[in-house]
Biopython code that builds the backbone (N, CA, C, O; Angstrom):
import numpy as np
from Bio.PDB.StructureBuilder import StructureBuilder

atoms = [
    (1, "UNK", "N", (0.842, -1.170, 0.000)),
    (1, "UNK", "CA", (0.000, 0.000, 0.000)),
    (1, "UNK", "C", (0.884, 1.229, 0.000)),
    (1, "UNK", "O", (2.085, 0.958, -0.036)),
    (2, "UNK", "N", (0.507, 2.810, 0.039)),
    (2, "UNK", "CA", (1.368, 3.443, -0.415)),
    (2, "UNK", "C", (0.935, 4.609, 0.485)),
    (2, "UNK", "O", (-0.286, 4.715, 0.374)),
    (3, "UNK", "N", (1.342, 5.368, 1.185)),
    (3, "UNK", "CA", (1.925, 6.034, 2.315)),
    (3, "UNK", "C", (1.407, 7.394, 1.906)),
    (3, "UNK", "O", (1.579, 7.787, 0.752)),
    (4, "UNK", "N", (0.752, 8.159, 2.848)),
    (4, "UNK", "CA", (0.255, 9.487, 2.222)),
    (4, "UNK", "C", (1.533, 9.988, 1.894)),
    (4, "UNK", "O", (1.513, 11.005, 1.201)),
    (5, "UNK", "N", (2.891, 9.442, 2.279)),
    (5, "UNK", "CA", (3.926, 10.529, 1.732)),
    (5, "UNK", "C", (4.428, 9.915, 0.420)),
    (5, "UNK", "O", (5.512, 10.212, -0.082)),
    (6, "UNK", "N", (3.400, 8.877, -0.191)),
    (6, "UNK", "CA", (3.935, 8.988, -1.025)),
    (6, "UNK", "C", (4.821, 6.568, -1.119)),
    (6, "UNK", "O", (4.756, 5.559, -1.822)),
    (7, "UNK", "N", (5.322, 6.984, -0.103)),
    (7, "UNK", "CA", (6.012, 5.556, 0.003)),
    (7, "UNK", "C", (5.585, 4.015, -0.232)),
    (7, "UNK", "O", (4.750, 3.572, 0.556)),
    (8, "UNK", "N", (5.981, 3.324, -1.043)),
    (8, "UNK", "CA", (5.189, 2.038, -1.000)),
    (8, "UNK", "C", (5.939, 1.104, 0.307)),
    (8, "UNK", "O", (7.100, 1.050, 0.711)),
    (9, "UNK", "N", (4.366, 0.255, 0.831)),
    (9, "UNK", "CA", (5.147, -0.016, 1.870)),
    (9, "UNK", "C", (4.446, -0.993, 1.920)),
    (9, "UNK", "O", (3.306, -0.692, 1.564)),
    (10, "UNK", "N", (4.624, -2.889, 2.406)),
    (10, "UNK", "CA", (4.365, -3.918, 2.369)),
    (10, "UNK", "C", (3.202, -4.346, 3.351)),
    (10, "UNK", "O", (3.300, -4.042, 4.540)),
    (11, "UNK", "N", (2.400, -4.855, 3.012)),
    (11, "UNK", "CA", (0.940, -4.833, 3.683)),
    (11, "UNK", "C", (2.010, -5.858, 4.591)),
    (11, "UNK", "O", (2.855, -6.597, 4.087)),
    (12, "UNK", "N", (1.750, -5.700, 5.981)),
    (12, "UNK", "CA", (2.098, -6.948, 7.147)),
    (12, "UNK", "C", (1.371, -7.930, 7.027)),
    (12, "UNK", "O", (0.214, -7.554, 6.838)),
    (13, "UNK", "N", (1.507, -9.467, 7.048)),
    (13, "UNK", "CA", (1.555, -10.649, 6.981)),
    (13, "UNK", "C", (0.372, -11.137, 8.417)),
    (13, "UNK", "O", (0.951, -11.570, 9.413)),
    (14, "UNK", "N", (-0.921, -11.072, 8.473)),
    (14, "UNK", "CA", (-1.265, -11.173, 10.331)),
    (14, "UNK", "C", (-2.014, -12.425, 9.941)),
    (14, "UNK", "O", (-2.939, -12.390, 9.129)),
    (15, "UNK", "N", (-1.704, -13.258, 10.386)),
    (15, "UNK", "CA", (-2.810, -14.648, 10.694)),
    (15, "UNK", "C", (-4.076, -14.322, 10.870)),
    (15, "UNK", "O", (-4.435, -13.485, 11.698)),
    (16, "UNK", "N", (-5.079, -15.143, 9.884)),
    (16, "UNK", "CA", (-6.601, -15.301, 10.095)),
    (16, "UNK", "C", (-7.126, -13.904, 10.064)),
    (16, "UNK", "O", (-7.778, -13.401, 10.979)),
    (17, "UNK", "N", (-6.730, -13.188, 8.719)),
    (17, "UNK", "CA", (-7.459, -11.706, 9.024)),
    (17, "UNK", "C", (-7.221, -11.430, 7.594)),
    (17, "UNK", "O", (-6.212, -11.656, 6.926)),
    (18, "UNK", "N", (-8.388, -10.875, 7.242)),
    (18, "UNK", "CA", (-8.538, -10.230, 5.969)),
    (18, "UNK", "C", (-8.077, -8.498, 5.635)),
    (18, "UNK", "O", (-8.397, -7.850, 6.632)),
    (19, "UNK", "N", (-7.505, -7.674, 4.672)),
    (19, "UNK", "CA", (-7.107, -6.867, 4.389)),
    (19, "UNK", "C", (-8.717, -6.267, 3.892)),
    (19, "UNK", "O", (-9.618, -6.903, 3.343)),
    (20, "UNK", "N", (-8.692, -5.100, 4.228)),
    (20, "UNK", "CA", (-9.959, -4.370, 3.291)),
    (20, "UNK", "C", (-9.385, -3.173, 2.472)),
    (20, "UNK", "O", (-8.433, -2.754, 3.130)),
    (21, "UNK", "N", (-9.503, -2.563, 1.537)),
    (21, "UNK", "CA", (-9.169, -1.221, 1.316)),
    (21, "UNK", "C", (-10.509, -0.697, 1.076)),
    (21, "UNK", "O", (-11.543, -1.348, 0.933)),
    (22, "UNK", "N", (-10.324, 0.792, 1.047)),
    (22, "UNK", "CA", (-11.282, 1.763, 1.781)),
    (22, "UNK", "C", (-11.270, 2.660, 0.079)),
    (22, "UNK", "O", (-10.322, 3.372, -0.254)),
    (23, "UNK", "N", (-12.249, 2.474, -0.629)),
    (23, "UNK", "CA", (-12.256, 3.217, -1.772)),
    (23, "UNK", "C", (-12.999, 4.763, -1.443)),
    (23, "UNK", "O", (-13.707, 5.218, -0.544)),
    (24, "UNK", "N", (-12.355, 5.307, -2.808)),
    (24, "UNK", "CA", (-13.241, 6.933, -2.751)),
    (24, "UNK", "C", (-14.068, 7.149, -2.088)),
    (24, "UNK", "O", (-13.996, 7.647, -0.964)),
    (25, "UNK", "N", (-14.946, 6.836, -2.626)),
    (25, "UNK", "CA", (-16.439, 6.931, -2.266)),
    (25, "UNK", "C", (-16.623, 7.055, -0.575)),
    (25, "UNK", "O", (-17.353, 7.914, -0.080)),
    (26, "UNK", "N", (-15.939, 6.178, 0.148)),
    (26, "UNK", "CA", (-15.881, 6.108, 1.410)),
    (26, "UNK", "C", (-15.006, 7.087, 2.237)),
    (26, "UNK", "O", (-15.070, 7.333, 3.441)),
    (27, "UNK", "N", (-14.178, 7.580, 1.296)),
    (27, "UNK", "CA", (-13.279, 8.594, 2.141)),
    (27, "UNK", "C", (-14.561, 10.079, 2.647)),
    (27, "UNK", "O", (-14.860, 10.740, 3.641)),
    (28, "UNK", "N", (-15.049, 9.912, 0.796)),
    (28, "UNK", "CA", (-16.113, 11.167, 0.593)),
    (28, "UNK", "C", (-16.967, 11.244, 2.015)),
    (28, "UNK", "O", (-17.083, 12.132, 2.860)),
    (29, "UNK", "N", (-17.423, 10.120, 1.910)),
    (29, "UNK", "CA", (-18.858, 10.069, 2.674)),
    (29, "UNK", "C", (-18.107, 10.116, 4.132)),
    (29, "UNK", "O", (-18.888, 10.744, 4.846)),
    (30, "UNK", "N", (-16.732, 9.677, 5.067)),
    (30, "UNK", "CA", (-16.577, 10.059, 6.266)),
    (30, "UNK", "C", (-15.759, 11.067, 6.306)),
    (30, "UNK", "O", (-14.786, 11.019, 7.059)),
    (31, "UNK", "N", (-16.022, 12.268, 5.431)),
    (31, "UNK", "CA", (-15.050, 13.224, 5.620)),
    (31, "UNK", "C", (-13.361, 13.134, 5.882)),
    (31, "UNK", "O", (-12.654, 13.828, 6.612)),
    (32, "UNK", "N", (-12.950, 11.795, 4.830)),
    (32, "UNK", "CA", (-11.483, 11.324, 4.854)),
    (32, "UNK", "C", (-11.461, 11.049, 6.640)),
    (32, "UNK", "O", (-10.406, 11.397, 7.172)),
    (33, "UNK", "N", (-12.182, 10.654, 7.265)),
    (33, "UNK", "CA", (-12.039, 9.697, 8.371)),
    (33, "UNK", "C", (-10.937, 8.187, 8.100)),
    (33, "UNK", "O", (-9.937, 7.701, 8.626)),
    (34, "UNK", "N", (-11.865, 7.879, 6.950)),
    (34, "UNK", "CA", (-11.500, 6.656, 6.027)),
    (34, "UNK", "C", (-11.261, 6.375, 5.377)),
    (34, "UNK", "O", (-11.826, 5.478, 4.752)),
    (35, "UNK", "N", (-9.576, 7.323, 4.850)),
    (35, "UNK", "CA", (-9.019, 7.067, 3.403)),
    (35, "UNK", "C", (-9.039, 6.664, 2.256)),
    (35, "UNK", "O", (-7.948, 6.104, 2.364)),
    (36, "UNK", "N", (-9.294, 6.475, 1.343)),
    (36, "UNK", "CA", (-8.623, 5.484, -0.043)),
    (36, "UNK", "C", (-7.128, 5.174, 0.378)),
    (36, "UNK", "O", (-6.181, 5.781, 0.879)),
    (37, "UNK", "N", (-7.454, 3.761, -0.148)),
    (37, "UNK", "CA", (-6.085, 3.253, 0.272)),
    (37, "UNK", "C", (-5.153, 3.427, -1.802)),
    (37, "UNK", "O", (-5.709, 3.518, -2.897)),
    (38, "UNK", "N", (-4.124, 3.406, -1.548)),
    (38, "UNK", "CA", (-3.995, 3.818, -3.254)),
    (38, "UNK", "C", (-3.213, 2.109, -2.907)),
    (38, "UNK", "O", (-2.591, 1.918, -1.862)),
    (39, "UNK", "N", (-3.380, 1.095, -3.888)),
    (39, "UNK", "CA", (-2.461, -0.508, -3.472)),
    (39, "UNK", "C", (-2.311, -1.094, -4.961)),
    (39, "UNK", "O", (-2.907, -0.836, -6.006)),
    (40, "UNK", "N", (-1.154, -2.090, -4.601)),
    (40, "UNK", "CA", (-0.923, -2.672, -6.044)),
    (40, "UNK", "C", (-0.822, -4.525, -5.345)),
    (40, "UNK", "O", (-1.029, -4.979, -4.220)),
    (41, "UNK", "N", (-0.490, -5.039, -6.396)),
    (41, "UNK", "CA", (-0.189, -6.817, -5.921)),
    (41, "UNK", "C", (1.230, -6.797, -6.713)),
    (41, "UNK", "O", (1.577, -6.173, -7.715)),
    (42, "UNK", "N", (1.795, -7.555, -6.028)),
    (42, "UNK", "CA", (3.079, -7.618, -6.362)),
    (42, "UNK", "C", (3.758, -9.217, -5.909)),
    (42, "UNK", "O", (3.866, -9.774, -4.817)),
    (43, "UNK", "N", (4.061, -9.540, -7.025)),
    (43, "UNK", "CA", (4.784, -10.666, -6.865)),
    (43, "UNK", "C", (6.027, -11.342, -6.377)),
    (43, "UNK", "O", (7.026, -11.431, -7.091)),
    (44, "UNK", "N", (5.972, -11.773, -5.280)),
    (44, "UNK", "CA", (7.501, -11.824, -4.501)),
    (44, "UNK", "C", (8.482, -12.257, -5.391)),
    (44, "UNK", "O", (8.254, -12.557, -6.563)),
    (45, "UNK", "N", (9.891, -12.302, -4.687)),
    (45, "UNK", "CA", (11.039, -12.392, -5.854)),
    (45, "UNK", "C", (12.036, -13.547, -4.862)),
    (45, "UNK", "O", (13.255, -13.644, -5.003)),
    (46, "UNK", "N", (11.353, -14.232, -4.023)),
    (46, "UNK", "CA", (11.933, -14.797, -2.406)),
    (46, "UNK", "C", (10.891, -16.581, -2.237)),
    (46, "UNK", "O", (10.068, -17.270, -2.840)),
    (47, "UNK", "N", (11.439, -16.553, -1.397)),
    (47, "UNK", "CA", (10.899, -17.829, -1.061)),
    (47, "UNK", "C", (9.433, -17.780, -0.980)),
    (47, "UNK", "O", (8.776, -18.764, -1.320)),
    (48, "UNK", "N", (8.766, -16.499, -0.473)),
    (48, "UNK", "CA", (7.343, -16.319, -0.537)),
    (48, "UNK", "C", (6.441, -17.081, -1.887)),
    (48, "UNK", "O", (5.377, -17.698, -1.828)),
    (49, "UNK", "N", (7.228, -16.803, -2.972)),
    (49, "UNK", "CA", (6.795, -16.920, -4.018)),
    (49, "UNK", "C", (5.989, -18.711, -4.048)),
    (49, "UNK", "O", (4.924, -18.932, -4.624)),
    (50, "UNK", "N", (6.389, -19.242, -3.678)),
    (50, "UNK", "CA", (6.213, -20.793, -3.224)),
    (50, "UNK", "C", (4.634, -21.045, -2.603)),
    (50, "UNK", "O", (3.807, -21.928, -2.829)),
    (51, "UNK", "N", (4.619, -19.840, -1.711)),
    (51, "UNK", "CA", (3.566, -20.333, -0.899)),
    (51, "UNK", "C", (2.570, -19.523, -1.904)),
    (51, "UNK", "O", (2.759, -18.870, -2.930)),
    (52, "UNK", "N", (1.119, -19.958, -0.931)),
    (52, "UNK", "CA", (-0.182, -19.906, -1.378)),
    (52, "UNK", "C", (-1.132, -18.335, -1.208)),
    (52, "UNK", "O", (-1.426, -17.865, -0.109)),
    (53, "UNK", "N", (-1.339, -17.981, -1.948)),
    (53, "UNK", "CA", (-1.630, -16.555, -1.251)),
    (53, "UNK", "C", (-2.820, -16.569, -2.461)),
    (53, "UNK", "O", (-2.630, -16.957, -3.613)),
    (54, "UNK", "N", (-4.386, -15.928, -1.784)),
    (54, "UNK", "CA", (-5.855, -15.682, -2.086)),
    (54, "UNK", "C", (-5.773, -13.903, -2.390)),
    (54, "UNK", "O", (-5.186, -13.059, -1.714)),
    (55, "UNK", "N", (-6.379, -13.765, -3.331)),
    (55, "UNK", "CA", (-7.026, -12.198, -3.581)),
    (55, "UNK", "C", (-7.819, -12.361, -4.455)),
    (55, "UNK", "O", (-7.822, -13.016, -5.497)),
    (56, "UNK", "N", (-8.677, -11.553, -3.840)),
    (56, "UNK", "CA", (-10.464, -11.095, -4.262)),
    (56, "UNK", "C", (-11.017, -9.583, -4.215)),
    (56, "UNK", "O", (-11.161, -8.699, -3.371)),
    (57, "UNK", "N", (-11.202, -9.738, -5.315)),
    (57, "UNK", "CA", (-12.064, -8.619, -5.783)),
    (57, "UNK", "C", (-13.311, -8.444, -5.251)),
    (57, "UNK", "O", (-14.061, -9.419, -5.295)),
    (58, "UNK", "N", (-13.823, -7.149, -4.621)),
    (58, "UNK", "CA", (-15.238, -7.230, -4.178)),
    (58, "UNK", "C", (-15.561, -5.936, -4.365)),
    (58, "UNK", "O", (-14.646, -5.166, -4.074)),
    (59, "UNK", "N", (-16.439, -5.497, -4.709)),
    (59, "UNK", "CA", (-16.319, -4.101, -4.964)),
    (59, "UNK", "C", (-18.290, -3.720, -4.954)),
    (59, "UNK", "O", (-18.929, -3.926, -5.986)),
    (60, "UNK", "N", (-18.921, -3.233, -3.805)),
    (60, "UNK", "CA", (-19.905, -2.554, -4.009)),
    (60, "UNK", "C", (-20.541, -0.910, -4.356)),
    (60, "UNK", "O", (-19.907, -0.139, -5.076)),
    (61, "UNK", "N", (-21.156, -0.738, -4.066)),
    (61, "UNK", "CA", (-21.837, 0.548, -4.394)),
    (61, "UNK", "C", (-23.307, 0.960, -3.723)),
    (61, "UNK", "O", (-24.194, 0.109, -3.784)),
    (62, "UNK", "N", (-23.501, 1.830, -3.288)),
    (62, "UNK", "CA", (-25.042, 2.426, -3.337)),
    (62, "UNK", "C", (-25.718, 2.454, -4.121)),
    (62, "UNK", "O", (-25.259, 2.588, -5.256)),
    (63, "UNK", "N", (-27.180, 2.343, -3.925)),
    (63, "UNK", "CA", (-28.007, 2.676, -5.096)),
    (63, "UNK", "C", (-27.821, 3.981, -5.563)),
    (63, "UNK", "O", (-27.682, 4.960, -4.830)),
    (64, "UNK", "N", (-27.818, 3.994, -7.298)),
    (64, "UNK", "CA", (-27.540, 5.784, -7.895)),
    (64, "UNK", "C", (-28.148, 6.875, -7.145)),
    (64, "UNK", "O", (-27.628, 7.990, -7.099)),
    (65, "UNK", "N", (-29.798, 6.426, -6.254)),
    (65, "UNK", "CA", (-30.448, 7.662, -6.001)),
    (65, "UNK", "C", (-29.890, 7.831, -4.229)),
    (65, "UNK", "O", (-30.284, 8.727, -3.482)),
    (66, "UNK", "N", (-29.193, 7.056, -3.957)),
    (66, "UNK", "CA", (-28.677, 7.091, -2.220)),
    (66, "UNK", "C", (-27.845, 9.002, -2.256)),
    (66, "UNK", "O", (-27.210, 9.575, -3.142)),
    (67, "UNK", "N", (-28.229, 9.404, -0.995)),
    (67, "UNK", "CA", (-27.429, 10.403, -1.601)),
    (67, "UNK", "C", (-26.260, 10.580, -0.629)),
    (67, "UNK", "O", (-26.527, 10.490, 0.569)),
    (68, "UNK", "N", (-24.729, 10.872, -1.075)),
    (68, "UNK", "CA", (-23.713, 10.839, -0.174)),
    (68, "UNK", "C", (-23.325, 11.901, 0.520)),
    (68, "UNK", "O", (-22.371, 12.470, -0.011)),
    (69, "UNK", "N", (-23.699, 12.385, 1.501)),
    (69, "UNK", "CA", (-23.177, 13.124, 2.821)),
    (69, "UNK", "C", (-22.771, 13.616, 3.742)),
    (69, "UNK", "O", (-23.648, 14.008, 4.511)),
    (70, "UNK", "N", (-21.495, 13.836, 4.123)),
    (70, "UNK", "CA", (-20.876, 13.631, 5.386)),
    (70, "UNK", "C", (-21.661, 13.044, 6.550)),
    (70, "UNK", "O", (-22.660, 13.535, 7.074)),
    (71, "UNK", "N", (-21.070, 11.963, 6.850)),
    (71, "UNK", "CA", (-22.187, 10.966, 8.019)),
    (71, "UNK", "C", (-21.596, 12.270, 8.843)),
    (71, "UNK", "O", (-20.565, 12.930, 8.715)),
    (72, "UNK", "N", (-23.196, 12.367, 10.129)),
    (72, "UNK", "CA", (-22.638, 13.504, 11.527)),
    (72, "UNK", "C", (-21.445, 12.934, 12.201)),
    (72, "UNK", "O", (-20.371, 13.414, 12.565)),
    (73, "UNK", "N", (-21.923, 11.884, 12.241)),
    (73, "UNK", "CA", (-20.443, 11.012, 12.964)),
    (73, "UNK", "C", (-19.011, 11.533, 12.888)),
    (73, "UNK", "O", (-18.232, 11.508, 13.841)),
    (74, "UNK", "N", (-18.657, 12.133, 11.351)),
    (74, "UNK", "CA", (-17.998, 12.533, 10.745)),
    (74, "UNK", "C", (-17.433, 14.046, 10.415)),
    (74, "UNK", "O", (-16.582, 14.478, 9.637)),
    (75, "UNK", "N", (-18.293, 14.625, 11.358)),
    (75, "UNK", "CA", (-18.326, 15.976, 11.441)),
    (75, "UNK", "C", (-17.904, 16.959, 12.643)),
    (75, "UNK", "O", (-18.021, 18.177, 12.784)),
    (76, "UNK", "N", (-17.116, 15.467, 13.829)),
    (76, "UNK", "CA", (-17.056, 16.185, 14.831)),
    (76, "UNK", "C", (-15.912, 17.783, 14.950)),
    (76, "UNK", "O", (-16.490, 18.839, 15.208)),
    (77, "UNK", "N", (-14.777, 17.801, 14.801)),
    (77, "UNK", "CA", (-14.207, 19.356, 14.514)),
    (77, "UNK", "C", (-14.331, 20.066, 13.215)),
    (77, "UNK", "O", (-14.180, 21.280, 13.071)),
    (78, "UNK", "N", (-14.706, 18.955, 11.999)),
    (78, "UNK", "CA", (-14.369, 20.186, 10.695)),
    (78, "UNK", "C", (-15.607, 19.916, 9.703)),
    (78, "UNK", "O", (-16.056, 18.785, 9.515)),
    (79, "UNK", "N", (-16.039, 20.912, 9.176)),
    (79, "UNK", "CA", (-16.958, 21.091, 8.579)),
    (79, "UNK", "C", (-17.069, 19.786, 7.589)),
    (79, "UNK", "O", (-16.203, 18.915, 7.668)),
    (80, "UNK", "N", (-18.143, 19.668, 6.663)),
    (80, "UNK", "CA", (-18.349, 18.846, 5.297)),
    (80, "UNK", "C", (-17.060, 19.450, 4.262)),
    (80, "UNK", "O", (-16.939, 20.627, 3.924)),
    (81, "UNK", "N", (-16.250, 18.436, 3.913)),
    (81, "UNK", "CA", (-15.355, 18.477, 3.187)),
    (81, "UNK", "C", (-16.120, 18.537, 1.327)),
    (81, "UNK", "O", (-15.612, 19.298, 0.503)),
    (82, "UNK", "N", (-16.992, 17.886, 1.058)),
    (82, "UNK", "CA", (-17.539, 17.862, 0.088)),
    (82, "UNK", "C", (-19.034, 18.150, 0.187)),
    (82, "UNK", "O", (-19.582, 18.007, 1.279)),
    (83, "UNK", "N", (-19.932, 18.662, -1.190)),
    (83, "UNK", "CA", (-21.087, 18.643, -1.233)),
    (83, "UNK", "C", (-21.937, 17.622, -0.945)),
    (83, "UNK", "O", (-21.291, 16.579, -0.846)),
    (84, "UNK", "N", (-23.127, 17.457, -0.762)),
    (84, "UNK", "CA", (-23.890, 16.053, -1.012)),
    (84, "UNK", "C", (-24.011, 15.969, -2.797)),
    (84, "UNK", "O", (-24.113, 16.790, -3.708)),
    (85, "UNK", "N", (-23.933, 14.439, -2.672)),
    (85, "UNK", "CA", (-23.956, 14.174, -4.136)),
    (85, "UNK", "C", (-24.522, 13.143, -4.122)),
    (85, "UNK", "O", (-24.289, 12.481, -3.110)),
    (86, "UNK", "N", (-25.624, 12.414, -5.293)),
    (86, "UNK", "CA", (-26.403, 11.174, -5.176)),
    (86, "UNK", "C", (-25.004, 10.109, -5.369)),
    (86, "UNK", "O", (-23.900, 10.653, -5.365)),
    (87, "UNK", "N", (-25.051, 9.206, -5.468)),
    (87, "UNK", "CA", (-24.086, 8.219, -6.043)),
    (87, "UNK", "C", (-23.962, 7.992, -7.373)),
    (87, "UNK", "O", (-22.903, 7.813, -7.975)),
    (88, "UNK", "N", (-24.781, 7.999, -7.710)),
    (88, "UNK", "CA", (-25.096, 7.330, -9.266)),
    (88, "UNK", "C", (-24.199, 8.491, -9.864)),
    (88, "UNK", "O", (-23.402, 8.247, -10.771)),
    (89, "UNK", "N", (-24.336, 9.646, -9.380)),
    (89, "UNK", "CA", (-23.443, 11.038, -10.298)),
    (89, "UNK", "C", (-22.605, 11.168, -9.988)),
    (89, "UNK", "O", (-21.965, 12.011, -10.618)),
    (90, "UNK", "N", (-21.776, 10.383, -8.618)),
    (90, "UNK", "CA", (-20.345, 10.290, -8.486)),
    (90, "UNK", "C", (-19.752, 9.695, -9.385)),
    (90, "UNK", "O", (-18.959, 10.168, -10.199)),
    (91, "UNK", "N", (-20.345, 7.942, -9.200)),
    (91, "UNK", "CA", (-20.142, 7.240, -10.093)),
    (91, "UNK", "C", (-19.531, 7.683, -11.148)),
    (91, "UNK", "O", (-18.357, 7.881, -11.458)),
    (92, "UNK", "N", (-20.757, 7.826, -11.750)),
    (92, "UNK", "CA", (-19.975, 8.894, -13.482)),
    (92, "UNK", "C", (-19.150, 9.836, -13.067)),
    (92, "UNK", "O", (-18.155, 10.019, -13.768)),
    (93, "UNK", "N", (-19.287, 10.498, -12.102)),
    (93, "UNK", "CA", (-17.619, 11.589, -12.314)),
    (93, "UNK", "C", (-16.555, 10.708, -12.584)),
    (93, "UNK", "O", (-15.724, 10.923, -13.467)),
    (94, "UNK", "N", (-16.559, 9.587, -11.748)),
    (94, "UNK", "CA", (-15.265, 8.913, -11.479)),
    (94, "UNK", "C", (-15.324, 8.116, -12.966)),
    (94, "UNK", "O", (-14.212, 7.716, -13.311)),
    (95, "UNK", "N", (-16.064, 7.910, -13.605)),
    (95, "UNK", "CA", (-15.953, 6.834, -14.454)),
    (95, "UNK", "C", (-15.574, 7.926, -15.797)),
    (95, "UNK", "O", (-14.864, 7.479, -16.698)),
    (96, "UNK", "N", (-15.924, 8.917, -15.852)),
    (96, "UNK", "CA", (-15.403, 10.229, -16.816)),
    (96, "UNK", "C", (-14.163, 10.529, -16.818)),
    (96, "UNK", "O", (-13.445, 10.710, -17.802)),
    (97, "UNK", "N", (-13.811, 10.604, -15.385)),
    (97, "UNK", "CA", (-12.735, 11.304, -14.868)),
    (97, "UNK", "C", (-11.267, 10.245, -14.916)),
    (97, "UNK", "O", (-10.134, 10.507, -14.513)),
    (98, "UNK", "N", (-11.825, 8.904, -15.609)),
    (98, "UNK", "CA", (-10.529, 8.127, -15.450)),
    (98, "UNK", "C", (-11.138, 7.487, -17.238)),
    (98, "UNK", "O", (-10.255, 7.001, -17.945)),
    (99, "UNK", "N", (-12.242, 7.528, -17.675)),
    (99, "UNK", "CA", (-12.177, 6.633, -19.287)),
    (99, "UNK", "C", (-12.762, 8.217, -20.143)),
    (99, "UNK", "O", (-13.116, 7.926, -21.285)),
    (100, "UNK", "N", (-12.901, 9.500, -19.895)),
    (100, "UNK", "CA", (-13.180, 10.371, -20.842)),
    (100, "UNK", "C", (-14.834, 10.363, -20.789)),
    (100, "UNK", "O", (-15.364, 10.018, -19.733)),
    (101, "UNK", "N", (-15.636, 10.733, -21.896)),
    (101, "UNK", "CA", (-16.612, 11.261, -22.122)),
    (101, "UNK", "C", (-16.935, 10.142, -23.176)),
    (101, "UNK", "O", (-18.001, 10.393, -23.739)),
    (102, "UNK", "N", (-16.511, 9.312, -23.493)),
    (102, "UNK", "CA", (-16.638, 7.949, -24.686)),
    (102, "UNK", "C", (-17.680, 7.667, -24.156)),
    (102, "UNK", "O", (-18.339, 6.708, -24.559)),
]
sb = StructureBuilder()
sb.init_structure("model")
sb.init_model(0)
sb.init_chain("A")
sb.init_seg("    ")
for serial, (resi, resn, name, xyz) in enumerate(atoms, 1):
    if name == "N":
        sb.init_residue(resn, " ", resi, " ")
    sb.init_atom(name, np.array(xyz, "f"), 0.0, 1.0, " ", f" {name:<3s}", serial, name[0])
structure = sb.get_structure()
């Protein structure tokens, strides 16, 4: 995973525990409480390489008309970092904003 400064740095190894990363959408909605994680997979170059290692894709969403808000939860010292926005029109920002207007 990669370090707000920037640094890539090796997810730790913990028995019986799953990794989550924390997409956009979720940073939006807790007022960056709850980062985007920015991550890559990378293939060891070591004895690791041998063993058995699982990754899965899971990826949900809100319904388009949900609308995203700073939860109050999320609001305790600093104001709403972003507007409210439905989902469905994030969505498309993000999907514009990384494949164009095609």
């Amino acid at each position: 995973m990669q370090t707000a400064s920037g640094e890539w740095i090796a997810a730790p190894t913990i028995a019986d525990t799953v990794i989550v990363n924390t997409g956009d959408l979720m940073q939006r909605w807790t007022n960056h409480l709850f980062c985007s994680t920015k991550h890559r997979v990378m293939i060891p170059n070591d004895d690791r390489m041998n063993q058995s290692r699982y990754s899965m894709a899971f990826f949900c969403h809100p319904n388009d008309d949900t609308e995203i808000a700073c939860l109050e939860s999320c609001q305790k010292e600093q104001s709403p970092i972003y507007p409210p926005i439905l989902a469905g029109e994030y969505l498309l920002q993000r999907l514009q904003a990384t494949y164009g207007n095609s």
